[in-house]
C-alpha positions in Angstrom: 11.3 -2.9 -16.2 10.7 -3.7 -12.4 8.3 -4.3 -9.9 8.5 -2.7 -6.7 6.0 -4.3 -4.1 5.1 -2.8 -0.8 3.2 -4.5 1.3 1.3 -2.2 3.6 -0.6 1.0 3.1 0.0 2.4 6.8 2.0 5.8 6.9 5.3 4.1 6.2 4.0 2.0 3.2 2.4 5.4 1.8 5.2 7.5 2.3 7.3 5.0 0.7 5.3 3.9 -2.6 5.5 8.1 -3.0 9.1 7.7 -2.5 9.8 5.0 -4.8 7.7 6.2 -7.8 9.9 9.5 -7.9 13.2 7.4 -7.7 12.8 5.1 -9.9 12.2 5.2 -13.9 8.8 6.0 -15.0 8.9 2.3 -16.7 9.1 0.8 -13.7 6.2 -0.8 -11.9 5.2 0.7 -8.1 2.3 -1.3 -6.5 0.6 -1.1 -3.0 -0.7 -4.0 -1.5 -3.3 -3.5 1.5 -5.7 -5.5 3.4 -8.3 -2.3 3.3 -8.9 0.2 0.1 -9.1 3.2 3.1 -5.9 5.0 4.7 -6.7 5.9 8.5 -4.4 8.6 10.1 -3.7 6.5 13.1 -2.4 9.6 15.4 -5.8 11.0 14.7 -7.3 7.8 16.6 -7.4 9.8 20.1 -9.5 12.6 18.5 -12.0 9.8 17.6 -12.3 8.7 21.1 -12.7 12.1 22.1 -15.3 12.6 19.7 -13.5 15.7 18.8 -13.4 13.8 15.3 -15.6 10.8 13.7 -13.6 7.7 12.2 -15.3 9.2 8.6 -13.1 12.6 8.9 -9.4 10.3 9.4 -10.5 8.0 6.3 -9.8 8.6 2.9 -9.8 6.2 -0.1 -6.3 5.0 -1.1 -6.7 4.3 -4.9 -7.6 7.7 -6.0 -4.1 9.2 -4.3 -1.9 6.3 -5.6 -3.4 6.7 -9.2 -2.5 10.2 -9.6 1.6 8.7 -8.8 1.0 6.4 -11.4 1.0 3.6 -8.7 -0.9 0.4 -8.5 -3.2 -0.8 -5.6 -4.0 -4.1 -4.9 -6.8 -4.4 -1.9 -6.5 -7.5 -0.4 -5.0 -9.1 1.9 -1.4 -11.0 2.2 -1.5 -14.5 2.6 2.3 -15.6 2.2 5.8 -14.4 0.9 7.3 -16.6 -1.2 11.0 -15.1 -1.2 12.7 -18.2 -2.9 10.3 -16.7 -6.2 10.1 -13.2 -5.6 6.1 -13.8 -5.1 3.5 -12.5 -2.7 0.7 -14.5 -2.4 -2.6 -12.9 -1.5 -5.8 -14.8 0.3 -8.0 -14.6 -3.0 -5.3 -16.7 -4.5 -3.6 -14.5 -6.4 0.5 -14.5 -7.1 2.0 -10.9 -7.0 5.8 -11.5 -8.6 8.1 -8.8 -7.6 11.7 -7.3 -8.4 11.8 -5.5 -4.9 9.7 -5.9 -2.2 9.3 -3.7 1.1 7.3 -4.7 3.8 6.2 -1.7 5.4 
């Protein structure tokens, strides 16, 4: 079994956690690791300054999407890689070991 890491939960780290859960066996681990629980549309952040939108309507929750993939989310922030270990360290002091990371 392996451990895919991706570090981010921007478009590109969202896109690819979906990506990666349908390519690889359902054994294998998939986790998201973000400095925020909320996903913000950034190309959306114009309509905000517009008021044409409110920050509230380009925010939604990130767990409940990833769960549904049968992918992990860890909500706080990186503190380190350690590539000589294959670890991510995170600033609550946790160690996050990984088969394959992305960095997205």
């Amino acid at each position: 079994m392996a451990h895919i890491v991706i570090l981010g939960a921007g478009i590109g780290g969202m896109s690819c956690a979906y990506e990666m859960r349908e390519q690889v066996p359902p054994e294998d681990k998939v986790t998201v690791i973000s400095d925020s629980p909320l996903f913000q549309f950034v190309p959306s952040n114009p309509w905000v300054a517009v008021n044409w939108r409110t920050k509230e309507d380009i925010t939604i929750p990130i767990a409940p999407y990833l769960e549904r993939k049968n992918i992990s989310l860890i909500a706080t922030q990186a503190k380190r890689v350690h590539p000589e270990n294959n670890q991510v360290e995170l600033t609550d002091g946790q160690i996050i070991a990984y088969a394959f990371l992305v960095i997205a």
